[in-house]
C-alpha positions as CSV (number, residue, x, y, z in Angstrom):
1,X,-10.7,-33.2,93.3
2,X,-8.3,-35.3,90.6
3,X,-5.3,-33.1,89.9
4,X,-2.0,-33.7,88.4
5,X,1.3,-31.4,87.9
6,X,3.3,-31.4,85.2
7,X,7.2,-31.6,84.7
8,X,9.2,-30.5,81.4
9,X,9.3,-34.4,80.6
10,X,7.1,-36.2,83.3
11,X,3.6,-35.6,83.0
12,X,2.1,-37.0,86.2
13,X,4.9,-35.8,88.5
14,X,2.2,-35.3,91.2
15,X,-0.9,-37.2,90.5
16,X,-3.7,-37.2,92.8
17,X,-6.7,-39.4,91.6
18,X,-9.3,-38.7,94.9
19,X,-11.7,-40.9,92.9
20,X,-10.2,-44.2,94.4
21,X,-7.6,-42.5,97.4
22,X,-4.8,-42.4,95.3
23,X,-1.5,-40.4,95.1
24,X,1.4,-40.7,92.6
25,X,4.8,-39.6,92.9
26,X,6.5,-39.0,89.0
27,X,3.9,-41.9,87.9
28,X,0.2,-42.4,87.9
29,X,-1.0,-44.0,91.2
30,X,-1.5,-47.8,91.4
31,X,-1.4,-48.1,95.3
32,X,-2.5,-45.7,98.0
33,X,0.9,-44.0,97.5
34,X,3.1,-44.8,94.8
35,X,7.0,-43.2,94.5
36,X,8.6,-43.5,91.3
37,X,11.4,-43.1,89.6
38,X,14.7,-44.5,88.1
39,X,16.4,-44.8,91.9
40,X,14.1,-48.7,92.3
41,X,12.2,-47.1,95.3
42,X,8.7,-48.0,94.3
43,X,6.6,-48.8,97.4
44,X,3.8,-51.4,96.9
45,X,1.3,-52.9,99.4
46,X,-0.1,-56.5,98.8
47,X,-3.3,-57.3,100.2
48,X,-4.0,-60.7,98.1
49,X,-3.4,-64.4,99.9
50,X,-1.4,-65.3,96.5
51,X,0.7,-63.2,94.8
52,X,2.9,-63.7,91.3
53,X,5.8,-62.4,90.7
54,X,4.4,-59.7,88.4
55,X,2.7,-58.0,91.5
56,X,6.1,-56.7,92.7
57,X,8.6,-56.8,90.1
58,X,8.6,-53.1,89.4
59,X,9.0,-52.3,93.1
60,X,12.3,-52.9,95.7
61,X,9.7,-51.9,99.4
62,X,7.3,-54.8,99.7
63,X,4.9,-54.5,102.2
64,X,2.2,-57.6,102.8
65,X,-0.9,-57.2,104.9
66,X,-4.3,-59.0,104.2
67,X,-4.6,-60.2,108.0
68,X,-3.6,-64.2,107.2
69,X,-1.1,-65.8,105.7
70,X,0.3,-64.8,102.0
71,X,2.2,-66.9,99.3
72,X,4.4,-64.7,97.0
73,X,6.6,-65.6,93.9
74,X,9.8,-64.1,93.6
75,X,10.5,-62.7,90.2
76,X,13.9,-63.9,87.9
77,X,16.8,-62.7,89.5
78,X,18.5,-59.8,88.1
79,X,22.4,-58.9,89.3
80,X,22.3,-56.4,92.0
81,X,17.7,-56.4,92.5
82,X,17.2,-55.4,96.1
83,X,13.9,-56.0,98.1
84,X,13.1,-55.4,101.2
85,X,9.7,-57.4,102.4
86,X,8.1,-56.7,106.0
87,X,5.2,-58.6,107.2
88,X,2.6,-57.0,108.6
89,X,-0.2,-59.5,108.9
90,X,-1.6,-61.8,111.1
91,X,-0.2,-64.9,109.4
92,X,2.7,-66.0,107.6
93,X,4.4,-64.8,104.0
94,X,6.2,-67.4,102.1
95,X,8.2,-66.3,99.6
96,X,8.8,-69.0,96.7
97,X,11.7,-69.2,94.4
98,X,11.4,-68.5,90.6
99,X,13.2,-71.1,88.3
100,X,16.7,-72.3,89.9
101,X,17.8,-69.0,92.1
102,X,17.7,-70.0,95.7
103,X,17.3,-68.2,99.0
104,X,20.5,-68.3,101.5
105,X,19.5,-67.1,104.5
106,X,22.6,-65.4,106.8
107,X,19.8,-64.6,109.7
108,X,19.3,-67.5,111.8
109,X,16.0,-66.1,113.2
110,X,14.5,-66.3,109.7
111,X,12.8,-69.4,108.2
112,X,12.3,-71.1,105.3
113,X,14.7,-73.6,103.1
114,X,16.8,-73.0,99.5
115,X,13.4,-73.5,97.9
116,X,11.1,-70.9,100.3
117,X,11.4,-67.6,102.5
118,X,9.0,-67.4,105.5
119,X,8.2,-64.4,107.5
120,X,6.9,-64.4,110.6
121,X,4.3,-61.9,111.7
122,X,6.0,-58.5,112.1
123,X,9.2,-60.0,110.4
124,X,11.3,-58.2,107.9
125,X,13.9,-59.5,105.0
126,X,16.3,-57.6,102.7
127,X,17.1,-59.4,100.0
128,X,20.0,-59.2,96.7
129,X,20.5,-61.2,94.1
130,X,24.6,-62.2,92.9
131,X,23.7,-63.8,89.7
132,X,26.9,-65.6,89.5
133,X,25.5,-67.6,92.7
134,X,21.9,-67.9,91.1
135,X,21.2,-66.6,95.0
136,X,18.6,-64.5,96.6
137,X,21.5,-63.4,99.8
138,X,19.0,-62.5,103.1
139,X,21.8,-59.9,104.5
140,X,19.2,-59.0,107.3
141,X,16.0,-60.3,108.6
142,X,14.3,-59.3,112.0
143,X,11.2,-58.6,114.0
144,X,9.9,-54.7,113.7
């Protein structure tokens, strides 16, 4: 059964769409589960082997799993933009830069160059962005 509940200003503040297994927290349902809200603690899950930028923007918990190895582009940096990724397929996630920001990675058990972030299988990154750096700062990357 599809149901939604109502706030005073919010109209799908619980959203259940059962046609395609979906539930949304204070937004209509993208994912499996979807959280919104003005705190940046959107939860998405990327299945594709290629994803733009566009695919996570909106969302600061990235989670990749199609079973083999995924390419990602980072979105423009904005002051402050927190991410967390975690790997949780078979293969490899490379994370590319968008424009000039780079990637400095404090973690010496993650890979990748300026140019690239790579996560291992079972490998997570947060990530922040100090715009007066242009920088995507890694301030913690480890195996799960």
């Amino acid at each position: 059964i599809n149901f939604r509940v109502e706030g005073d200003s919010n109209t799908n503040m619980i959203t259940v769409d059962a046609d395609v297994d979906k539930i949304g927290l204070a937004m209509a349902p993208l994912n499996t589960i979807d959280f919104g809200g003005n705190q940046g603690n959107k939860i998405v899950k990327l299945t594709s082997t290629s994803n733009a930028a566009s695919t996570f923007e909106d969302y600061r918990y990235v989670v990749f799993s199609n079973g083999s190895a995924v390419a990602a582009t980072m979105p423009a940096g904005v002051e402050g933009r927190t991410y967390t990724f975690k790997n949780i397929n078979a293969g490899q996630v490379t994370l590319t830069r968008a424009g000039s920001d780079e990637f400095r990675v404090i973690d010496a058990g993650m890979g990748g160059t300026a140019n690239t972030l790579v996560l291992d299988v079972a490998q997570y990154a947060t990530v922040v962005y100090i715009a007066a750096e242009s920088m995507w700062e890694v301030f913690k990357g480890s195996n799960a």
